[in-house]
C-alpha angles and dihedrals in degrees: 000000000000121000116259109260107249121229108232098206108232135220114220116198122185092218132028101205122126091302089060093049094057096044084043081058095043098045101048086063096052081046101257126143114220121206114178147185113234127150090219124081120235078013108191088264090056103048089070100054102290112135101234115209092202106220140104117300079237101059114124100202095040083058086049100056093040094059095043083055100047141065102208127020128198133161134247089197137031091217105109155087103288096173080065090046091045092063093034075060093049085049089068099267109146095226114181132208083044115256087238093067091042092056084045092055099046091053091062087187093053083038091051101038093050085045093055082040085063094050086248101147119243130163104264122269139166139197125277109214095156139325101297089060089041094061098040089062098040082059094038086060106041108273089291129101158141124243113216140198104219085209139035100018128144149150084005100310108130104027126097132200109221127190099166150022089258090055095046091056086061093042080054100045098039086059100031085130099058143053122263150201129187116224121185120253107261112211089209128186093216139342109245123191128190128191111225119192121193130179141228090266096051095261108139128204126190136211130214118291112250138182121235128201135217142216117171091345096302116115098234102173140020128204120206114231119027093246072222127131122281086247093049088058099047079053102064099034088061084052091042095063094031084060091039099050084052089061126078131219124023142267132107106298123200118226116199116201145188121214099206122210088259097056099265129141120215129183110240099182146321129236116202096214140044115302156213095253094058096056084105095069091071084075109021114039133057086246130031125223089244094056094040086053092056088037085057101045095048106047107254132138114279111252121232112275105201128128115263094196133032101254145358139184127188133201136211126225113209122176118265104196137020118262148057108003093242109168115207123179105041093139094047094053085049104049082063111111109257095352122135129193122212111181116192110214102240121149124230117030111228135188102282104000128153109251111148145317146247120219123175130172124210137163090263132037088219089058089043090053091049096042091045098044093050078048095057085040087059097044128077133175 
């Protein structure tokens, strides 16, 4: 008699960028199959073993299929049609995190107004439904704002700083096609981020607070931990879980945060997938925020999320020209002390794109900023 053909259980991801690529990697080990949508051929996801359907992640009958050939589906981007995602769900896909977060999280206003709805603290902020509006909020904070797309935005695009009421007529010209909010200028100490992961059955883990930093709008480095007070931290784990138990569905979710000047947190925005700000845990933690995300979707247990080491930082390495992706400096990154490369396949390479990251532990964070920094300074792309 021939054997019974095994099912091998498949991961679906709307998506295969470099977040892909790194659940993809995280998944093969745990005996998952991935299958993903992605528009790019030989996209980074899958470069690594992922099955790439190659269409939009629009496209209505791609979605279809991926969820017809997987057993669990999940997103590398909040970018898409959740309405599609929401009947592909009715249809008996198992989508996490759940289409209706991820519809919360694309509209930052909505996001915003149920989170204040909850007492979670924000920096105020109010609708933009013409000039008028518009005005009347520039002068209710201080003649200081920002000008923000309610969709679409991201690493800075669609936001706007405005000081004035000419400004804010550009600001209002420059986005009459979208909807906008308003949201006052916080004069913060320092930007935090935590990674929360919670399962199929409501249980949340955290992982460490760290501080993110900033150039052009784009987080560039991450410190673990938040060289913050014991209190601080406290602070924004309490805000981490009370964010986490308002969304539906699992997965690892990114929380971005601004340390006022007075000693606040305030939550800046969510992301419903793994983020920028976690690549350190592939290093650094017992459990990385790729695996913990597969762990989550699929109903496994939840891994431990502790540090292994003292302290991290990791680097980004964005592109710096505009041409063939052509890496130089692999050896010298390597030859630092704890440091790690991950590069994610993309072509070309483009100002400001995306295209790895450095991360390297260290007893301090001090000594992990200053190796990893000599490592990004020996590295081009």
């Amino acid at each position: 008699m021939s054997e019974p053909e095994l099912h091998t259980l498949t991961i679906g991801i709307v998506g295969g960028g470099q977040l892909g690529r790194m659940l993809t990697l995280a998944a093969k080990p745990l005996g998952f199959a991935v299958v993903v949508v992605d528009p790019s051929k030989h996209c980074p996801a899958a470069q690594v073993g992922a099955r790439q359907i190659v269409a939009d992640l629009y496209d209505a009958a791609a979605l279809r299929q991926l969820a017809a050939d997987a057993d669990f589906v999940t997103v590398e981007i909040e970018h898409l049609d959740a309405e599609m995602l929401e009947k592909i769900e009715q249809s008996g896909a198992v989508i996490n995190p759940s289409p209706s977060t991820i519809r919360l999280i694309q509209d930052k206003y909505a996001q915003k107004t149920q989170l204040q709805a909850s007492g979670v603290p924000l920096a105020p902020f109010a609708e933009i439904n013409g000039a008028d509006s518009a005005q009347d909020a520039l002068k209710r904070f201080g003649g200081e704002m920002l000008v923000k797309t309610r969709h679409g935005a991201y690493d800075g695009r669609g936001n706007m700083l405005v000081r004035s009421e000419e400004e804010l007529a550009d600001a209002l010209d420059r986005f009459a096609d979208k909807k906008l909010y308003a949201e006052k200028r916080i004069d913060f100490e320092r930007e935090l981020a935590v990674m929360v992961a919670r399962d199929t059955n409501g249980e949340i883990a955290l992982y460490p607070i760290v501080q993110t930093i900033h150039e052009r709008n784009i987080c560039t480095e991450v410190l673990v931990p938040a060289p913050v007070s014991k209190t601080i931290t406290q602070k924004a784990e309490t805000i981490a879980r009370q964010v986490a138990a308002l969304l539906s569905g699992a997965g690892t979710f990114g929380i971005e945060l601004f340390l006022t000047k007075d000693g606040d947190v305030l939550v800046n925005e969510i992301a419903p997938r793994v983020h920028n700000s976690g690549h350190y845990t592939t290093e650094a933690c017992r459990t990385s925020q790729f695996e913990q995300h597969i762990r989550a979707i699929a109903g496994l247990p939840l891994g431990d999320t502790s540090l292994t080491v003292p302290a991290a930082v990791m680097i980004n390495i964005l592109g710096e020209r505009d041409g063939p992706t052509a890496p130089q400096g692999t050896a010298d990154v390597l030859a630092v002390p704890g440091a790690s490369l991950h590069l994610y396949g993309k072509h070309p390479t483009k100002v400001d794109r995306k295209m790895g990251h450095i991360t390297v532990t260290a007893d301090s964070v001090e000594t992990a900023q200053k190796l990893a920094q000599k490592a990004r300074k020996a590295f081009s792309i």
